[in-house]
DSSP file (Angstrom, degrees, kcal/mol; ACC not computed):
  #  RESIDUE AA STRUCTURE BP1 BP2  ACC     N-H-->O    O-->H-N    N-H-->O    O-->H-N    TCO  KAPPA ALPHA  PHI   PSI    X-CA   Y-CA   Z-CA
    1    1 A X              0   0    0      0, 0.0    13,-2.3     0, 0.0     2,-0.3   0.000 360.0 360.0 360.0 143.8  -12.3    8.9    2.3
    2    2 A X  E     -A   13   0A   0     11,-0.2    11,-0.2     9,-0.0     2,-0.2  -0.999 360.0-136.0-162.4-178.7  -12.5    5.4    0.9
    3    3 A X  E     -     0   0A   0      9,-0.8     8,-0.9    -2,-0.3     9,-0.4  -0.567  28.3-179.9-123.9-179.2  -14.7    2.2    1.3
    4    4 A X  E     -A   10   0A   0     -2,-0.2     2,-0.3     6,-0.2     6,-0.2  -0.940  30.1-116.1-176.4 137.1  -13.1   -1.3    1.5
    5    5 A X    >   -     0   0    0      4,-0.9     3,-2.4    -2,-0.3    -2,-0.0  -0.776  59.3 -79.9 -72.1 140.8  -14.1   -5.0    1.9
    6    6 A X  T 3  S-     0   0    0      1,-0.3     3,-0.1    -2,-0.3    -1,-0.1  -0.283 119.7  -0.4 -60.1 132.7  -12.7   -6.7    5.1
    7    7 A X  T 3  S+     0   0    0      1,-0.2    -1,-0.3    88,-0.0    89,-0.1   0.032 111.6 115.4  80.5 -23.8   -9.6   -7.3    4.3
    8    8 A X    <   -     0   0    0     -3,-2.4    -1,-0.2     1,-0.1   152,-0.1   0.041  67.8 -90.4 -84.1-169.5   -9.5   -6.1    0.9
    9    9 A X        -     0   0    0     -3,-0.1    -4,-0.9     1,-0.1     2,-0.4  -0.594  59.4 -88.4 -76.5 164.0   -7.8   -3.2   -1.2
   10   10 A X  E     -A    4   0A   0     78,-0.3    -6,-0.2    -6,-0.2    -1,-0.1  -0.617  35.5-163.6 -55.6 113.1   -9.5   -0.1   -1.3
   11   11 A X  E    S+     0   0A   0     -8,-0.9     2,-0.3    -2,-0.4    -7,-0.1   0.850  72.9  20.1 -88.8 -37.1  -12.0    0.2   -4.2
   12   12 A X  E     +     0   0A   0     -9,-0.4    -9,-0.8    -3,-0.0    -1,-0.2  -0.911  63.1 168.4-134.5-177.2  -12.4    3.7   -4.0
   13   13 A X  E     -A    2   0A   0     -2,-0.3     2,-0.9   -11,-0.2   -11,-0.2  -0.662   6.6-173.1-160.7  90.1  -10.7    6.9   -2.7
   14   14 A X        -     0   0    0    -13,-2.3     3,-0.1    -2,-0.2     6,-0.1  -0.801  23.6-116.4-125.1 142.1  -10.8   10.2   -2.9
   15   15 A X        -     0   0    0     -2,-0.9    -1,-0.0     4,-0.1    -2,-0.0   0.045  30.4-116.9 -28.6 121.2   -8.8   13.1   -1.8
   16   16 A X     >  -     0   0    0      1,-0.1     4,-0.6     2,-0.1     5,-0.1  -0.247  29.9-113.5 -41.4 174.1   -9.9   15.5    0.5
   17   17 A X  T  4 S+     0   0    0      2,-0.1    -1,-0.1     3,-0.1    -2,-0.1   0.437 116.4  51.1 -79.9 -10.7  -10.2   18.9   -1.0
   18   18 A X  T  > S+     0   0    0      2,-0.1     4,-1.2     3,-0.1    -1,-0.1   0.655 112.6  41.5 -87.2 -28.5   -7.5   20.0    1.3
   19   19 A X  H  > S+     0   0    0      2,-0.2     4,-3.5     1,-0.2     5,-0.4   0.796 106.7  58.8-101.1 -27.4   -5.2   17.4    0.6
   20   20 A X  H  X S+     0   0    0     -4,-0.6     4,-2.5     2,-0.2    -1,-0.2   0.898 114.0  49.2 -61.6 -16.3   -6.0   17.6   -3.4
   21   21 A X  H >4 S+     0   0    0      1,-0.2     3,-2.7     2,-0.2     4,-0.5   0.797 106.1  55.1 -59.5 -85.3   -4.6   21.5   -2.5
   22   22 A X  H >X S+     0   0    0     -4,-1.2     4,-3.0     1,-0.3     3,-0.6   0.421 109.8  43.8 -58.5 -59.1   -1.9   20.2   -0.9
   23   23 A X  H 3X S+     0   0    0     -4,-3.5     4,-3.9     1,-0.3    -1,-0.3   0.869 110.2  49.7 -66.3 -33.4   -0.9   18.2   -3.9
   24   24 A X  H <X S+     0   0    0     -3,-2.7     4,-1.4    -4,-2.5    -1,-0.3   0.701 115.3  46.3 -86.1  -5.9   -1.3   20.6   -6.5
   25   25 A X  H X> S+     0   0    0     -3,-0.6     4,-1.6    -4,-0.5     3,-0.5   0.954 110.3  52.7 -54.5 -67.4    0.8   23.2   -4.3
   26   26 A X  H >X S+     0   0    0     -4,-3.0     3,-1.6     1,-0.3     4,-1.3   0.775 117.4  40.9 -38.2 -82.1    3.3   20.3   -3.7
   27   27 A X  H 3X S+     0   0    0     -4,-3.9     4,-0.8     1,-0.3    -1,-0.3   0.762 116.1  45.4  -7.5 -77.6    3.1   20.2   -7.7
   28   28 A X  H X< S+     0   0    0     -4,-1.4     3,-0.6    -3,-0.5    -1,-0.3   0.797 110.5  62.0 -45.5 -51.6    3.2   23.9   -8.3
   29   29 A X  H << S+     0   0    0     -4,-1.6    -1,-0.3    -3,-1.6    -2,-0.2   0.924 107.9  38.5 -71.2 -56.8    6.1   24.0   -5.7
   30   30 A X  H 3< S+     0   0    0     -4,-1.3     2,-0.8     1,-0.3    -1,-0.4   0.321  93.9  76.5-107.1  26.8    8.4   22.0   -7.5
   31   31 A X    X<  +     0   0    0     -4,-0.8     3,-1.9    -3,-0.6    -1,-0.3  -0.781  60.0 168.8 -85.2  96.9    8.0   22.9  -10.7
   32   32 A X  T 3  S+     0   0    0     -2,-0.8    -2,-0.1     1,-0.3    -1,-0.1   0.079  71.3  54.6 -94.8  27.0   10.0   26.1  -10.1
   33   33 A X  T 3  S-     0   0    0     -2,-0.1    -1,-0.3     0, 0.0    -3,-0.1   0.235 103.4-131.4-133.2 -11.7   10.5   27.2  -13.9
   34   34 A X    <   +     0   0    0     -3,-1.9    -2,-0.2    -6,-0.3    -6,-0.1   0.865  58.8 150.9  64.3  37.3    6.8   26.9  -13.9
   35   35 A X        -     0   0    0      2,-0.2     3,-0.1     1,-0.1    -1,-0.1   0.929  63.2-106.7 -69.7 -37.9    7.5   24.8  -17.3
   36   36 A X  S    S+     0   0    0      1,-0.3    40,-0.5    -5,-0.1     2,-0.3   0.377  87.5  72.4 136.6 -18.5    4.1   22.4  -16.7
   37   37 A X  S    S-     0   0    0     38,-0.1     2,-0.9    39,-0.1    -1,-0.3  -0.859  74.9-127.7-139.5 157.5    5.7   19.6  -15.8
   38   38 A X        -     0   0    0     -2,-0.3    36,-1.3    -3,-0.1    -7,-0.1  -0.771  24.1-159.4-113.1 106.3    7.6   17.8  -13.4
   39   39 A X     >  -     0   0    0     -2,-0.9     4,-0.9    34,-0.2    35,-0.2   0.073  42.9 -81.8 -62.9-148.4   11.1   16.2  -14.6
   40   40 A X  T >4 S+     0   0    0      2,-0.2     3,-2.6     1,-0.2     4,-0.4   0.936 136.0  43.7 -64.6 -96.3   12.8   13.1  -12.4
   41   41 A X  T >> S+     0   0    0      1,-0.3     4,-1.8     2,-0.2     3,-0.7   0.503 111.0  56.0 -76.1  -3.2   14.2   14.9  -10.1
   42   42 A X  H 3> S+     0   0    0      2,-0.2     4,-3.9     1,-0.2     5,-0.3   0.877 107.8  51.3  -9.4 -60.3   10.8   17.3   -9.7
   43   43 A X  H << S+     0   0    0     -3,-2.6     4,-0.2    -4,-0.9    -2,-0.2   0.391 108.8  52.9 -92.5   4.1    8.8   14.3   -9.1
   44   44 A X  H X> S+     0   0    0     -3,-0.7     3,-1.3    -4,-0.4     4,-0.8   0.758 109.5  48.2-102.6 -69.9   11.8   13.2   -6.1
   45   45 A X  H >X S+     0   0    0     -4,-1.8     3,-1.4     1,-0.3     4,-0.9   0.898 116.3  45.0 -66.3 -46.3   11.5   16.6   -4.3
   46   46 A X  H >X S+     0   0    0     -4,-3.9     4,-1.7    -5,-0.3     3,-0.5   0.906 111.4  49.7 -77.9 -28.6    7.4   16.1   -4.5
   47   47 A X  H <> S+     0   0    0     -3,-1.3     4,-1.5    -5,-0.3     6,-0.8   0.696 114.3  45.1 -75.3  -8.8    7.4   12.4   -3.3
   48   48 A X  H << S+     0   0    0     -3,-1.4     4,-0.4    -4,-0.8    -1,-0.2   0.434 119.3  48.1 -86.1 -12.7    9.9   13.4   -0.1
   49   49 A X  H << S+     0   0    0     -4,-0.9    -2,-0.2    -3,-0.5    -3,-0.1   0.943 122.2  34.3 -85.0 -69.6    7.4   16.5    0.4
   50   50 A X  H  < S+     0   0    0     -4,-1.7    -2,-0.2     1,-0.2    -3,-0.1   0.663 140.0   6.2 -39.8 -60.0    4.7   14.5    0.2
   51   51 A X  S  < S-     0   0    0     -4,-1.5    -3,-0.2     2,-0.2    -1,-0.2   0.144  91.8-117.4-146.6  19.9    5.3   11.5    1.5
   52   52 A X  S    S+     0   0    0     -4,-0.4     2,-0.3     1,-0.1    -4,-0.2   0.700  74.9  90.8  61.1  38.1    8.8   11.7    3.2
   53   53 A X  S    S-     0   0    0     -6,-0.8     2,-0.5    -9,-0.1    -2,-0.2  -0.986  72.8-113.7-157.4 146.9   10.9    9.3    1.5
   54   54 A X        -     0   0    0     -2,-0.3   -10,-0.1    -6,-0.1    -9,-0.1  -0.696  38.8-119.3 -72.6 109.4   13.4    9.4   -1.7
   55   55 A X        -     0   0    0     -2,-0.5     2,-0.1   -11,-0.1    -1,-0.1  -0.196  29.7-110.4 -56.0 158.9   12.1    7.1   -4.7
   56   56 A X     >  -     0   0    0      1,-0.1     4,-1.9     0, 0.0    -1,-0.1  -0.118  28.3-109.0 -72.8-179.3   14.4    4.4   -5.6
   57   57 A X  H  >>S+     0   0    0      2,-0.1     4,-4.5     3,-0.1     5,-0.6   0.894 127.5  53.6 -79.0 -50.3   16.1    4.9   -9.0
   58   58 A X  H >>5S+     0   0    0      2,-0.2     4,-3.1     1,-0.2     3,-0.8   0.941 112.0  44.1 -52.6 -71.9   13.5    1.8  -10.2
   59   59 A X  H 3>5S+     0   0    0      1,-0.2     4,-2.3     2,-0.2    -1,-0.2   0.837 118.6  45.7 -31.1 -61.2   10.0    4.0   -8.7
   60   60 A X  H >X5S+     0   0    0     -4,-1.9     4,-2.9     1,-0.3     3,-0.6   0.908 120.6  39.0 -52.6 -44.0   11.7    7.3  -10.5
   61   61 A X  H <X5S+     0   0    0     -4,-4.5     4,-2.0    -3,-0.8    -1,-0.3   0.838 119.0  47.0 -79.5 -24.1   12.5    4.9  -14.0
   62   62 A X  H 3X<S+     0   0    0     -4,-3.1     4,-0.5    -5,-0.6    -1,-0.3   0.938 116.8  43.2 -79.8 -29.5    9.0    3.0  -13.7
   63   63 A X  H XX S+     0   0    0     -4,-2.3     3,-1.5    -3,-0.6     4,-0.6   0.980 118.1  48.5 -98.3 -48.7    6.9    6.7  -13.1
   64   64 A X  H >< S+     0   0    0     -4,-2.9     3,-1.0     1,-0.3    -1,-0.3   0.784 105.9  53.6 -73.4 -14.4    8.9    8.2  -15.8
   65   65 A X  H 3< S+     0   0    0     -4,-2.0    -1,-0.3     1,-0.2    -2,-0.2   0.689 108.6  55.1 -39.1 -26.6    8.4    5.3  -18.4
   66   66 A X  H << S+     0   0    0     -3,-1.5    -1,-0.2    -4,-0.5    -2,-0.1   0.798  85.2  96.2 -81.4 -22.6    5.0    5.8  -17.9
   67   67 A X  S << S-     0   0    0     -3,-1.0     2,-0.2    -4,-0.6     7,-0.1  -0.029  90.6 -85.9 -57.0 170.8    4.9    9.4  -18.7
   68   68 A X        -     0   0    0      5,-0.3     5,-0.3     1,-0.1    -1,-0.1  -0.542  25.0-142.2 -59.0 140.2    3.8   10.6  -22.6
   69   69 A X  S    S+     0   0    0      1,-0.2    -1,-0.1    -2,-0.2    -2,-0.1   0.528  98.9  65.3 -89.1   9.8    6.7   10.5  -24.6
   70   70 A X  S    S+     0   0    0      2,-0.0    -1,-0.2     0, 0.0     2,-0.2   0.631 103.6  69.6 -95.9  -9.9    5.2   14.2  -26.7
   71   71 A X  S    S-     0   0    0      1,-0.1     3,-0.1     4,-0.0   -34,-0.0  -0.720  85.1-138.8-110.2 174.1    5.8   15.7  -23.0
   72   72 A X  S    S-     0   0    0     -2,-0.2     2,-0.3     1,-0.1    -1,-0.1  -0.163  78.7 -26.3-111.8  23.3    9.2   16.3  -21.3
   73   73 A X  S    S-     0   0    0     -5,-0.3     2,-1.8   -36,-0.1    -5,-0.3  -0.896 100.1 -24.2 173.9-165.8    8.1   15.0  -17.7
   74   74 A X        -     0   0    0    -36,-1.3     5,-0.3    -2,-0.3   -35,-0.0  -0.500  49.1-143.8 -71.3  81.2    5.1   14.7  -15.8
   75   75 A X     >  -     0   0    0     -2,-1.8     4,-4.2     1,-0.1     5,-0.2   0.347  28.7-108.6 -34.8 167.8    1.7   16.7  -16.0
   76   76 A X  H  > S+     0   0    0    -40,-0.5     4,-0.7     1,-0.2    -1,-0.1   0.607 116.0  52.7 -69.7 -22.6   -0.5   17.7  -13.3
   77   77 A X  H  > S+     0   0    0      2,-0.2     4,-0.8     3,-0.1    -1,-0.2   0.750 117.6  38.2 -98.4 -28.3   -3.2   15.4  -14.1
   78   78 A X  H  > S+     0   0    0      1,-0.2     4,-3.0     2,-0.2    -2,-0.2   0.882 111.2  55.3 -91.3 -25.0   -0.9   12.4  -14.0
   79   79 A X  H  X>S+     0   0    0     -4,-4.2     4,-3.4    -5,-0.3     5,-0.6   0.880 106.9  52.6 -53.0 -37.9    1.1   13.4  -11.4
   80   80 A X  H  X5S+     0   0    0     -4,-0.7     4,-2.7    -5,-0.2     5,-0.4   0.952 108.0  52.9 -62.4 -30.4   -2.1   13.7   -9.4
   81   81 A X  H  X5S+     0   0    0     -4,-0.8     4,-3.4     2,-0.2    -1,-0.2   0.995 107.4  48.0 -65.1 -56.7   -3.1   10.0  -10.3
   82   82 A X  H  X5S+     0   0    0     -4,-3.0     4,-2.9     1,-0.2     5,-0.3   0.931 114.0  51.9 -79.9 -13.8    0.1    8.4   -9.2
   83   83 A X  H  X5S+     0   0    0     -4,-3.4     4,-1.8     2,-0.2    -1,-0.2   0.980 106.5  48.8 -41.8 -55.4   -0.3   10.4   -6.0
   84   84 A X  H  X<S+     0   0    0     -4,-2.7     4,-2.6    -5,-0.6     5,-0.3   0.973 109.6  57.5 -60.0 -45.1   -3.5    9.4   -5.4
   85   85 A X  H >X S+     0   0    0     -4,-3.4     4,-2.2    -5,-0.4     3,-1.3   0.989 109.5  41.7 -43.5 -83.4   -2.1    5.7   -6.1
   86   86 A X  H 3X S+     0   0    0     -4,-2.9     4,-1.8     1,-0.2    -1,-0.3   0.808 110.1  60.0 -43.4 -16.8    0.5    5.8   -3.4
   87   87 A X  H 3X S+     0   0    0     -4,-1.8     4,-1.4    -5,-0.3    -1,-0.2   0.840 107.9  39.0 -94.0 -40.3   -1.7    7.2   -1.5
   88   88 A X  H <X S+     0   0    0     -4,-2.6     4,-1.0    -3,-1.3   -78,-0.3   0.515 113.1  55.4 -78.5 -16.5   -4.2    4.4   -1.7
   89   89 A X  H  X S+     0   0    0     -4,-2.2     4,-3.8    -5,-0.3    -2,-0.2   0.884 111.4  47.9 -79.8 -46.7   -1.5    1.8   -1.5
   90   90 A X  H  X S+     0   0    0     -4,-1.8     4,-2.5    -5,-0.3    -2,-0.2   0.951 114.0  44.7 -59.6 -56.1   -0.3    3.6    1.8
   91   91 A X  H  X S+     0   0    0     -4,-1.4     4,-2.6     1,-0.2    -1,-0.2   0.863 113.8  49.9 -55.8 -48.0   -3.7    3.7    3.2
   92   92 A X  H  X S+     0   0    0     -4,-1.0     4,-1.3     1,-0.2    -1,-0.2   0.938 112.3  48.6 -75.6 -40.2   -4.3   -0.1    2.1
   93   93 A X  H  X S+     0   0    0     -4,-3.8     4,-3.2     1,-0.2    -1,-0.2   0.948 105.6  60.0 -62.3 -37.1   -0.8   -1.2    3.8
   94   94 A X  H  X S+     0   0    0     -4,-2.5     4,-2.5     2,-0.2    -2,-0.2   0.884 107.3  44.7 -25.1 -62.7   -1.9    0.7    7.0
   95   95 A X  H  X S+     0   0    0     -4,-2.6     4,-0.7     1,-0.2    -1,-0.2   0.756 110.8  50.3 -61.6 -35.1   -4.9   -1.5    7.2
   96   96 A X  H >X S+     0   0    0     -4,-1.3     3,-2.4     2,-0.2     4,-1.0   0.993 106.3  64.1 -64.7 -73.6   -3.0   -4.8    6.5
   97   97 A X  H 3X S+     0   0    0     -4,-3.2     4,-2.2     1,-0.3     5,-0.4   0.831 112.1  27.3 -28.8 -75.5   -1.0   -3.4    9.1
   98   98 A X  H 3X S+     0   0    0     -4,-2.5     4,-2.4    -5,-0.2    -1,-0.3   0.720 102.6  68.1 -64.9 -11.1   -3.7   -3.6   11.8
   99   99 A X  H <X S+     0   0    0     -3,-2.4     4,-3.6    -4,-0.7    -2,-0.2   0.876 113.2  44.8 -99.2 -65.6   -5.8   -6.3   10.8
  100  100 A X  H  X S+     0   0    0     -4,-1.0     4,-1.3     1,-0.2    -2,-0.2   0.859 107.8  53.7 -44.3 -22.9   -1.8   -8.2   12.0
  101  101 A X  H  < S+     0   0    0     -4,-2.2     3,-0.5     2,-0.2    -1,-0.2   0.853 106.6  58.6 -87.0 -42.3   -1.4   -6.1   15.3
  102  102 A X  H  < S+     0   0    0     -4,-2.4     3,-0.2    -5,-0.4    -2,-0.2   0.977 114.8  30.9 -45.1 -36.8   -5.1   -7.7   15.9
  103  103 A X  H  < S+     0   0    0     -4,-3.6     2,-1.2     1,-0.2    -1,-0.2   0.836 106.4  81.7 -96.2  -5.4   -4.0  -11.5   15.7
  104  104 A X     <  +     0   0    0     -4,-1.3    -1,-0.2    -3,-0.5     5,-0.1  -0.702  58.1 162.6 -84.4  87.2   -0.8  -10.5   17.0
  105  105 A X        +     0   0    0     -2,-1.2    -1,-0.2    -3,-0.2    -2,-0.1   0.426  66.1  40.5 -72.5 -15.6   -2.0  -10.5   20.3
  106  106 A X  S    S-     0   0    0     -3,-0.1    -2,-0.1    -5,-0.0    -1,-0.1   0.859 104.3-120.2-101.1 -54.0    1.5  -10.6   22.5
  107  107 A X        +     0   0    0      3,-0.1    -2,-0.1    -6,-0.0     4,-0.1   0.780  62.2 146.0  69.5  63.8    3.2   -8.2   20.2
  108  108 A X        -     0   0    0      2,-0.3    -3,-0.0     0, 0.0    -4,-0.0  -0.107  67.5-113.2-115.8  30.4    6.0  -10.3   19.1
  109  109 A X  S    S+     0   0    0     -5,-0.1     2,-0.4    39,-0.1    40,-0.4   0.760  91.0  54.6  73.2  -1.6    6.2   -9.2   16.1
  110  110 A X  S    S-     0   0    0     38,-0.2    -2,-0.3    39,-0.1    38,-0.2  -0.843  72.1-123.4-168.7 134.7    5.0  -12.6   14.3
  111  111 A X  B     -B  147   0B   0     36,-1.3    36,-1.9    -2,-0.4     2,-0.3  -0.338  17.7-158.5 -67.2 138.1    2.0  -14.9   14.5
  112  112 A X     >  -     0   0    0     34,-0.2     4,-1.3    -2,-0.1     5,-0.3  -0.712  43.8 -90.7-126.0 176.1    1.9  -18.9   15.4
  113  113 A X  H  > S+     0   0    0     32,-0.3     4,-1.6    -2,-0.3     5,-0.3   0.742 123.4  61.1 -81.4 -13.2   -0.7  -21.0   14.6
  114  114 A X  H  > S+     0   0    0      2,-0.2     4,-2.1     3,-0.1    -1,-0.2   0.866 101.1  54.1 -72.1 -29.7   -2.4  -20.5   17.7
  115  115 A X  H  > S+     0   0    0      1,-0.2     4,-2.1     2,-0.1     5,-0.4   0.986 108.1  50.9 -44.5 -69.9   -2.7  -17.0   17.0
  116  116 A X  H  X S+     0   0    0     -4,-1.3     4,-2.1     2,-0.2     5,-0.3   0.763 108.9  48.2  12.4 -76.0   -4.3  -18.1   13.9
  117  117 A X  H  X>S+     0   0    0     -4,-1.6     4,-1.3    -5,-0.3     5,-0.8   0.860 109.6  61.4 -64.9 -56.7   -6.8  -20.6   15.7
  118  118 A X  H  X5S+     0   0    0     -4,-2.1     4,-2.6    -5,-0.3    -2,-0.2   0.862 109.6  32.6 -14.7 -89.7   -7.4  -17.7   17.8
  119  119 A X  H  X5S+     0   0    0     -4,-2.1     4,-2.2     2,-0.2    -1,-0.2   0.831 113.6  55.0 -38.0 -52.4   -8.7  -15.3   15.2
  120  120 A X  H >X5S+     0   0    0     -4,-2.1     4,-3.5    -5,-0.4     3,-0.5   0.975  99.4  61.2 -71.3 -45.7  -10.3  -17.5   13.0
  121  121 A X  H 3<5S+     0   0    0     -4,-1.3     4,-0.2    -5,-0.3    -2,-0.2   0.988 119.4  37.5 -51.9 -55.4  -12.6  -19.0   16.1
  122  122 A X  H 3<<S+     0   0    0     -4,-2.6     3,-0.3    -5,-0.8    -1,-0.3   0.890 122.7  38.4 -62.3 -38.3  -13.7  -14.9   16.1
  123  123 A X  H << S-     0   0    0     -4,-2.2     2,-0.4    -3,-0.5    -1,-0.2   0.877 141.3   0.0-122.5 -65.8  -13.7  -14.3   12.9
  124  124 A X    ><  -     0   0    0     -4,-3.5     3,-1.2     1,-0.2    -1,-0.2  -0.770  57.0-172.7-142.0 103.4  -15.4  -17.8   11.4
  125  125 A X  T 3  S+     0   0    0     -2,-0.4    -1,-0.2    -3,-0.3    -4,-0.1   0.714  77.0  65.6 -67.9 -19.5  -16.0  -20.0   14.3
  126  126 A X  T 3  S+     0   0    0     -6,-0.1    -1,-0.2    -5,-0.1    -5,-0.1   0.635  72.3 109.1 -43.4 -45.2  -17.0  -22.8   11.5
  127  127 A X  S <  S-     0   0    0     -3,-1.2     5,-0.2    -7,-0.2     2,-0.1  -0.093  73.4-113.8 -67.2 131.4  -14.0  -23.2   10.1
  128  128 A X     >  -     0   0    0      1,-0.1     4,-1.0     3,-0.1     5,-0.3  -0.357  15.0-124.3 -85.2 155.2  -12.2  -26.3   10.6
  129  129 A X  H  > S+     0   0    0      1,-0.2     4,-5.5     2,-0.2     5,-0.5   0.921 116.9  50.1 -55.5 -43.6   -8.9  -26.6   12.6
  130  130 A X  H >> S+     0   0    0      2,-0.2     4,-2.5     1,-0.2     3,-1.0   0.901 112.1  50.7 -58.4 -74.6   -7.3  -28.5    8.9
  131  131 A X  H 3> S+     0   0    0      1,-0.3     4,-4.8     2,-0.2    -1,-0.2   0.661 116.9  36.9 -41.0 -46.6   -8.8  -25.5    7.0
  132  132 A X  H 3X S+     0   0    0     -4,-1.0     4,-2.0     1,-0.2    -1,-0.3   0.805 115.5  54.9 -83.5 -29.9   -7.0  -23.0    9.4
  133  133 A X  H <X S+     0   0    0     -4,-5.5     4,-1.4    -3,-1.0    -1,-0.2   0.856 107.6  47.6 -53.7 -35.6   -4.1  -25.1    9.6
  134  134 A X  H  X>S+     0   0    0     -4,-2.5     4,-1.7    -5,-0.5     5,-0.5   0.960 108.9  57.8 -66.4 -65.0   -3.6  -25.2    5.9
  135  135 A X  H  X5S+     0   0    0     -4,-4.8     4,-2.7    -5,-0.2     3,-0.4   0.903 106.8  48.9 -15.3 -60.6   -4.1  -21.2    5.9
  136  136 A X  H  <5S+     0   0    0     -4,-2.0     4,-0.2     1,-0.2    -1,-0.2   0.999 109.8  49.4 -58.8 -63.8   -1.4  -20.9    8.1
  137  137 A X  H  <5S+     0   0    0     -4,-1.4     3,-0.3    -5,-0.3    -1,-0.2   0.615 112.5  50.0 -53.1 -17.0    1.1  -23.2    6.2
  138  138 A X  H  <5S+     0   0    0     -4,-1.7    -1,-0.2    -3,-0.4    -2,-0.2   0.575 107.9  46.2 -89.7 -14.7    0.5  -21.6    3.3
  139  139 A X  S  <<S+     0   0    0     -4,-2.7     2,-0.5    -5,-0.5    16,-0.2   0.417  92.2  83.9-109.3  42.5    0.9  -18.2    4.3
  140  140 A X    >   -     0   0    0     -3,-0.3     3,-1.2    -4,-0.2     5,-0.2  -0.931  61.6-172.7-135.5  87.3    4.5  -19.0    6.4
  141  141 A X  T 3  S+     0   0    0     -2,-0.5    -1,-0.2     1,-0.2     6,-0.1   0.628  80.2  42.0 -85.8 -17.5    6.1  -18.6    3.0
  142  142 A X  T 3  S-     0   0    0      4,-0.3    -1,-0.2     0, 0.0     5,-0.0   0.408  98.9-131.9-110.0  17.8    9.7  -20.1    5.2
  143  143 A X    <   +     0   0    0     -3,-1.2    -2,-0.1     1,-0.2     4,-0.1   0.823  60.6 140.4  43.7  46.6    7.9  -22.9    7.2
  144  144 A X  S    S-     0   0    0      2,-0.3    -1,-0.2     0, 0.0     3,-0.1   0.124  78.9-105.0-114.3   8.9    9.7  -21.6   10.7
  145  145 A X  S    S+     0   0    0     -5,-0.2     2,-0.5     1,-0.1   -32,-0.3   0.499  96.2  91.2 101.3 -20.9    6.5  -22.1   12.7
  146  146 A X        -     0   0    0    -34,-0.1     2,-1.1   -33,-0.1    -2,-0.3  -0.962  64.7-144.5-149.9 134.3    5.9  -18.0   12.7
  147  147 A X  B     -B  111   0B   0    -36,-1.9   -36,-1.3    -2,-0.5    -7,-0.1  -0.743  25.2-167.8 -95.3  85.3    4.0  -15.7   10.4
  148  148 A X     >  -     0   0    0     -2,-1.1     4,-2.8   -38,-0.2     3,-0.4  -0.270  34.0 -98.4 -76.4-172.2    5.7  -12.3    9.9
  149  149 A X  T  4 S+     0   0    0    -40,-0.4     4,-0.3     1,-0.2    -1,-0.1   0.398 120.1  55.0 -94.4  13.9    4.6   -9.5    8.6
  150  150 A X  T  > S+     0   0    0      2,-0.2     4,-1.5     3,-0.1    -1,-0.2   0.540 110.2  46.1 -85.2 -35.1    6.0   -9.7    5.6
  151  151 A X  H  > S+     0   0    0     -3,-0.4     4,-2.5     2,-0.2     5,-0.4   0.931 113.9  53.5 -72.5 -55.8    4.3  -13.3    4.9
  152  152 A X  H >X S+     0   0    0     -4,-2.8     4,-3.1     1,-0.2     3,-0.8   0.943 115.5  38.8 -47.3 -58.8    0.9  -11.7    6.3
  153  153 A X  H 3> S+     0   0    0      1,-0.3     4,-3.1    -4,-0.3     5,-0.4   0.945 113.2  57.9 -62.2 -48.5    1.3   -8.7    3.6
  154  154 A X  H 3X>S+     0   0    0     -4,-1.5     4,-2.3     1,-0.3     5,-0.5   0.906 111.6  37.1 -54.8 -33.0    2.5  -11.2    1.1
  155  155 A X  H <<5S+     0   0    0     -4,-2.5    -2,-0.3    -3,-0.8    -1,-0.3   0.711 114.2  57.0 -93.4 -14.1   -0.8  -13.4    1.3
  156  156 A X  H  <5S+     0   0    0     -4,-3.1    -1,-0.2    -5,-0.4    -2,-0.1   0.861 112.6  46.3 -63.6 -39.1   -3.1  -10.2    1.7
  157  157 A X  H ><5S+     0   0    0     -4,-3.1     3,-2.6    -5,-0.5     4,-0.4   0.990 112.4  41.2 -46.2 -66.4   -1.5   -9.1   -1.6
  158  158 A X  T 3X5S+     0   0    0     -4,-2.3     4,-2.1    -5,-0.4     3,-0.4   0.823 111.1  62.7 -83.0 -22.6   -1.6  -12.2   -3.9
  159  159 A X  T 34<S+     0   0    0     -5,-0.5     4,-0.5     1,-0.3    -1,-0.3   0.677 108.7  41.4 -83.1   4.8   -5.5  -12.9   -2.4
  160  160 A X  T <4 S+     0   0    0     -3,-2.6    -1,-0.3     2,-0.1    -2,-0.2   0.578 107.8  60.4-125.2  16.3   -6.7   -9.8   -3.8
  161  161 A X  T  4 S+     0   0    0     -3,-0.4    -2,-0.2    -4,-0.4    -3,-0.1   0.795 109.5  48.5 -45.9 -50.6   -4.6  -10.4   -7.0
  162  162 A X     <        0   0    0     -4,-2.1    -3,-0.1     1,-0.1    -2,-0.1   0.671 360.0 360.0 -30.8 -56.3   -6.7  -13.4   -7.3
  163  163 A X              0   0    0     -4,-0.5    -1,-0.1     0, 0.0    -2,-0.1   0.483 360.0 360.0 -84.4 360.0  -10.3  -11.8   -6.7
């Protein structure tokens, strides 16, 4: 479960109790030597288990940089954190995800500035057409007239970097 401002990151989060099982099977599972720990490639099998994709070489080198350097890979209590991280990161793009199929109202895959007026009249009928025109222009990071969802995500990002 977790609570959120509109439009903002997820402040908190927690696991089910089924899914915190889940993880610490998922854990259990691939540390087959039962050592304690998860090496590199451990911590690949459980993020394709998990969450059904192969870390890059950069995810594997950043999660093991992170690790304690007195251990030889990744404990159960830190593996569970950076689960729980992705996990909230997934959740948080989800939402970004919909709050764009809402102003994308044809389903072309990219937004115009009418969408844009569109939304904002629902959203803050106040706001003036310059405000929401600026809005737009700044968050059509190649000034082609159309907002993907890659610009959307990017300006969801950096505005709660900001707050």
């Amino acid at each position: 479960m977790f609570s959120s401002q509109a439009g903002g990151r997820p402040r908190t989060w927690e696991a089910r109790p089924s899914e915190h099982k889940k993880w610490v099977e998922v854990f259990r599972a691939c540390d087959e030597d039962n050592k304690g720990y998860l090496s590199r490639e451990d911590f690949k099998v459980a993020v394709v288990m998990l969450f059904g994709y192969k870390p890059s070489k950069i995810e594997a080198d950043s999660v093991m940089s992170s690790v304690d350097p007195n251990t030889s890979g990744i404990q159960l209590k830190e593996f569970l954190d950076i689960v729980r991280k992705k996990k909230e990161a997934q959740l948080y793009r989800n939402e970004v995800r919909h709050i764009f199929t809402a102003f994308d109202r044809h389903y072309r895959g990219y937004l115009t500035l009418e969408d844009f007026k569109k939304a904002f009249k629902q959203v803050a009928p106040k706001l003036s057409e310059r405000i929401i025109l600026e809005v737009f222009r700044e968050v059509d990071q190649d000034s082609d007239g159309h907002v993907s969802f890659k610009d959307f995500e990017y300006a969801m990002n950096s505005g709660q970097k900001q707050a």
